[in-house]
C-alpha positions as CSV (number, residue, x, y, z in Angstrom):
1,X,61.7,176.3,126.4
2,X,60.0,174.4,123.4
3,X,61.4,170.6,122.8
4,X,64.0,169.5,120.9
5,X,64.9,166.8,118.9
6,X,67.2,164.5,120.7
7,X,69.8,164.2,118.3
8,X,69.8,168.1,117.9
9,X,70.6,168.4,121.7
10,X,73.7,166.1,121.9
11,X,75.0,168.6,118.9
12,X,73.7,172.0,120.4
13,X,75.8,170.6,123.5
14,X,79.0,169.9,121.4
15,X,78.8,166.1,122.5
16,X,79.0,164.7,119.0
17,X,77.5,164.3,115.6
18,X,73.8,164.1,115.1
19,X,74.6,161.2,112.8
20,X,76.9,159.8,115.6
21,X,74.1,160.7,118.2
22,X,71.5,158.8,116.4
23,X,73.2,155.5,115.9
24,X,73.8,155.9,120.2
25,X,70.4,156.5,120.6
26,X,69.1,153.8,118.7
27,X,71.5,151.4,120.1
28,X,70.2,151.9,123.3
29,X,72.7,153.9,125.0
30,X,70.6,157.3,125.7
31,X,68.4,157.6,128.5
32,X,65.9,160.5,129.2
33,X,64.7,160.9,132.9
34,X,65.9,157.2,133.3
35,X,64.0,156.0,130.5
36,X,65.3,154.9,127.5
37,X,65.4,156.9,125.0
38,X,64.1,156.3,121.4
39,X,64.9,158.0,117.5
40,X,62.3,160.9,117.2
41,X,62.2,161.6,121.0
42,X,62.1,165.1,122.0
43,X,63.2,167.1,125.1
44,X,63.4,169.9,127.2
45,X,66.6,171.4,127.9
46,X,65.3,172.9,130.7
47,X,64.0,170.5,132.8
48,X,65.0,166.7,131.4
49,X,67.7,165.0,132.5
50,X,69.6,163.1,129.4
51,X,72.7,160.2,129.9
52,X,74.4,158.4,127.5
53,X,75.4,155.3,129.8
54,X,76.0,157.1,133.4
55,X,77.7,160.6,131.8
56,X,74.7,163.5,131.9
57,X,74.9,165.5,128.4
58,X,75.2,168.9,129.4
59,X,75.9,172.3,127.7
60,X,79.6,173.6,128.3
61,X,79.9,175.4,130.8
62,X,83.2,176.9,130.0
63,X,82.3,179.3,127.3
64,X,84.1,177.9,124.5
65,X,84.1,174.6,122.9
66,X,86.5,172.0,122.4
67,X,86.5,168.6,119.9
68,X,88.5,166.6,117.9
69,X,87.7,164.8,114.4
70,X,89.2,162.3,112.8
71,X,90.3,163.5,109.5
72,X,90.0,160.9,106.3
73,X,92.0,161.5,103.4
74,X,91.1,163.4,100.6
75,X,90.3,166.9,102.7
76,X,92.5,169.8,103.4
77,X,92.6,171.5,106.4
78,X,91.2,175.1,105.8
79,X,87.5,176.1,106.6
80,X,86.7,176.9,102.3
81,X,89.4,176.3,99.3
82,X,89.1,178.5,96.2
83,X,90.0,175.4,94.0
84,X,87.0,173.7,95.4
85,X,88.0,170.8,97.3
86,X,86.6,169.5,100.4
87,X,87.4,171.0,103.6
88,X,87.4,169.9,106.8
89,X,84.9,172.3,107.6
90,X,82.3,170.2,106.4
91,X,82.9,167.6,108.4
92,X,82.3,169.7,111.4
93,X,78.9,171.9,110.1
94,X,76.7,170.3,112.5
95,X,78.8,171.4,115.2
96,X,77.1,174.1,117.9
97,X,80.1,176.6,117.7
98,X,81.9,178.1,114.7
99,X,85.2,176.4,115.7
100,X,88.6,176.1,113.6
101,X,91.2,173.8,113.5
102,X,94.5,173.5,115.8
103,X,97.7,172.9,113.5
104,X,96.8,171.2,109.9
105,X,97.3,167.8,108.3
106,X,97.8,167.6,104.6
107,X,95.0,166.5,102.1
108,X,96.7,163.0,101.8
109,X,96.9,162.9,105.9
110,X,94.7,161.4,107.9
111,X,93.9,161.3,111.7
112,X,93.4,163.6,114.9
113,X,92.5,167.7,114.5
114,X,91.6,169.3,117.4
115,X,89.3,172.8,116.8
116,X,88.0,175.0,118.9
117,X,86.6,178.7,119.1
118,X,89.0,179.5,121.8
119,X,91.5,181.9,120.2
120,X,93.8,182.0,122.7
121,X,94.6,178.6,123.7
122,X,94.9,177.8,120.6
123,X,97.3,180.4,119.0
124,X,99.5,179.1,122.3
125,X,99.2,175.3,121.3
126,X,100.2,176.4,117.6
127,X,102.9,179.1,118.5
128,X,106.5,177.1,118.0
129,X,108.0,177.5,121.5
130,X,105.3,174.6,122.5
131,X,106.3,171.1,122.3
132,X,103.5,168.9,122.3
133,X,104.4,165.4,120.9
134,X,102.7,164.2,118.2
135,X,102.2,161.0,117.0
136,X,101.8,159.3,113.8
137,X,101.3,155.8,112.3
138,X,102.8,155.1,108.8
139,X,102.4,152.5,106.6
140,X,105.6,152.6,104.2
141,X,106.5,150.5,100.9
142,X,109.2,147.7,101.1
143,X,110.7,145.6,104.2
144,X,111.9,148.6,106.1
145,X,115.7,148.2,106.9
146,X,117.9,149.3,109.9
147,X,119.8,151.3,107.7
148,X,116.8,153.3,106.8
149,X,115.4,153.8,110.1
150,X,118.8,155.2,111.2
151,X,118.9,157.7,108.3
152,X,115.4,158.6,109.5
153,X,115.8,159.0,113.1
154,X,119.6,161.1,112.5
155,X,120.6,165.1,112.5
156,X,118.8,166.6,109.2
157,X,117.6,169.8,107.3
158,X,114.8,170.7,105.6
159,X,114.1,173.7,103.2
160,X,117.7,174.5,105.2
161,X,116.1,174.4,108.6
162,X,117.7,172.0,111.2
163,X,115.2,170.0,112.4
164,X,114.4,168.7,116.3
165,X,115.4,164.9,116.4
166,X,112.3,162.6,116.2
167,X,111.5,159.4,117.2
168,X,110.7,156.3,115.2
169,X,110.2,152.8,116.6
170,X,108.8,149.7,114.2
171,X,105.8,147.9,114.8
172,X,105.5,146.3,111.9
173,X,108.1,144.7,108.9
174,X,108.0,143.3,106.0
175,X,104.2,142.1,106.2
176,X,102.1,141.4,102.8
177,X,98.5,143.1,102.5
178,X,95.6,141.2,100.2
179,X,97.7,142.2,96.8
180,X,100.8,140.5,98.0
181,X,102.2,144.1,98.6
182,X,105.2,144.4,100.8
183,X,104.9,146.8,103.3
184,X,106.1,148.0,106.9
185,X,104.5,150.4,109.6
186,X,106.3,152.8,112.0
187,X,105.1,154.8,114.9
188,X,106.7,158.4,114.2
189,X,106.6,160.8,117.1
190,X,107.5,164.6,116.5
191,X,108.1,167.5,118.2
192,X,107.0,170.0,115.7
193,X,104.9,170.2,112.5
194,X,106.4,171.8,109.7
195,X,105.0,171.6,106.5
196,X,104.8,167.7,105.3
197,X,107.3,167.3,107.3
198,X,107.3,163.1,107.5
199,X,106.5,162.6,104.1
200,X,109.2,164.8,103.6
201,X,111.5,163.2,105.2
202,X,111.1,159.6,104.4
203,X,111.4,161.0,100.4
204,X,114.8,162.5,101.5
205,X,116.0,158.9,102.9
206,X,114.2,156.9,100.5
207,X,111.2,155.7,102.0
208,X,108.2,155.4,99.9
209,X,104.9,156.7,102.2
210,X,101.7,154.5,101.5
211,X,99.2,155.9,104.7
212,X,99.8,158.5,107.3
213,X,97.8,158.9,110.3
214,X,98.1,161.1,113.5
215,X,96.9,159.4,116.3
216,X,97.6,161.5,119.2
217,X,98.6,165.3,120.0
218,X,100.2,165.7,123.4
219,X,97.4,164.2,126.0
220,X,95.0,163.9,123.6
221,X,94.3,160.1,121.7
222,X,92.5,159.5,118.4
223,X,91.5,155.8,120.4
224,X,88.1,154.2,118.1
225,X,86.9,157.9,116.8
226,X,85.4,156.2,113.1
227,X,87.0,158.2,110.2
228,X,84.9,161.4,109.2
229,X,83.4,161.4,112.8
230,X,83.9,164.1,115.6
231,X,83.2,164.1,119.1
232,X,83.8,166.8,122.2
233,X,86.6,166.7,124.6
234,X,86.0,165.7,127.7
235,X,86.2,168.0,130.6
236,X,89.3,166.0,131.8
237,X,90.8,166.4,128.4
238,X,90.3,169.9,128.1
239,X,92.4,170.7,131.7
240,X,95.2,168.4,130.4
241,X,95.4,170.5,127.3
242,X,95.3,174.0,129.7
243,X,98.3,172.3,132.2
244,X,100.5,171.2,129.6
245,X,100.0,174.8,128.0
246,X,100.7,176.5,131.1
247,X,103.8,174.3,131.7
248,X,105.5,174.9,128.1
């Protein structure tokens, strides 16, 4: 088989980014048949053996592929837009696999999307008899009050639907960011995703929105993915996602 860039590989293997594949490689983290590896290096799939630290980057072997990306503001969550904003699609073009998102987040949104090219899992994860937690971090205006969390976290509609009860727990009140802005943050957890629904929400009981981020979907965690970046699930993360299907 003829070489390969090195970068190119960890993409054609669904690993990462080649961006994100080139900053490991030059900070030493890539080895190729033990030796480190260096930017412009190229291999053979075939026969060398490449690490980053101890894990050996590999091809899937299941057929399909599976990542996650962390979404920054400012893109919506379809794969093209006739009104010509930027889609989340082009954060993932250097991806191996024609893959699509799992659920949405809303232009303003950021945080974790999963996408994948395997159809079936995810029209399961998505279909609404599935319960996954998800959960968010907000950043809200003002010294958030008991009062407000209770109206939050009580029995309400939306758009005349009865919504599941959610959970909301604050980590942070009444702090002051570099403008001498008042602010608080909550950690929001919900059991379904209905359109905007937090933003939403917090309007109908007052509460001004200033950042929303998902952070984690069921078993899988955002943890340090940088904003803009994507990265393949592991094996491990994968067969969580699978179970917890199965178990739903």
């Amino acid at each position: 088989m003829e070489k390969i860039r090195l970068q190119k590989y960890f993409t054609m293997c669904g690993e990462m980014s080649r961006r994100a594949a080139e900053n490991e490689i030059a900070a030493g983290h890539v080895t190729v048949n033990g030796v480190v590896a260096s930017l412009g290096d190229k291999i053979d799939p075939k026969s060398d053996t490449v690490r980053l630290g101890t894990k050996i980057i590999a091809p899937a072997q299941s057929g399909h592929t599976y990542i996650m990306l962390n979404k920054p503001m400012g893109y919506v969550t379809t794969m093209s837009d006739e009104k010509g904003r930027k889609c989340v699609s082009e954060l993932v073009a250097d991806c191996p696999a024609r893959v699509y998102p799992v659920g949405r987040l809303d232009m303003y949104s950021e945080g974790l999307l999963i996408f994948t090219d395997d159809g079936e899992l995810a029209n399961r994860l998505m279909h609404p008899s599935h319960s996954f937690e998800k959960v968010y971090k907000v950043k809200v205006k003002g010294e958030l009050s008991d009062e407000s969390i209770k109206a939050l976290t009580s029995p309400m509609e939306l758009d005349g639907y009865a919504l599941r009860p959610i959970k909301a727990e604050v980590i942070a009140r009444g702090r002051k960011d570099l403008s001498g802005n008042v602010y608080s943050v909550l950690l929001i957890t919900l059991h379904e995703g209905r359109n905007r629904q937090i933003r939403k929400m917090c309007e109908k009981c007052g509460i001004t929105v200033m950042r929303l981020k998902r952070i984690s979907v069921g078993p899988i965690e955002l943890g340090s993915l940088e904003s803009g970046k994507w990265r393949r699930l592991t094996d491990a993360e994968v067969s969580l996602l699978k179970s917890q299907d199965k178990e739903d």
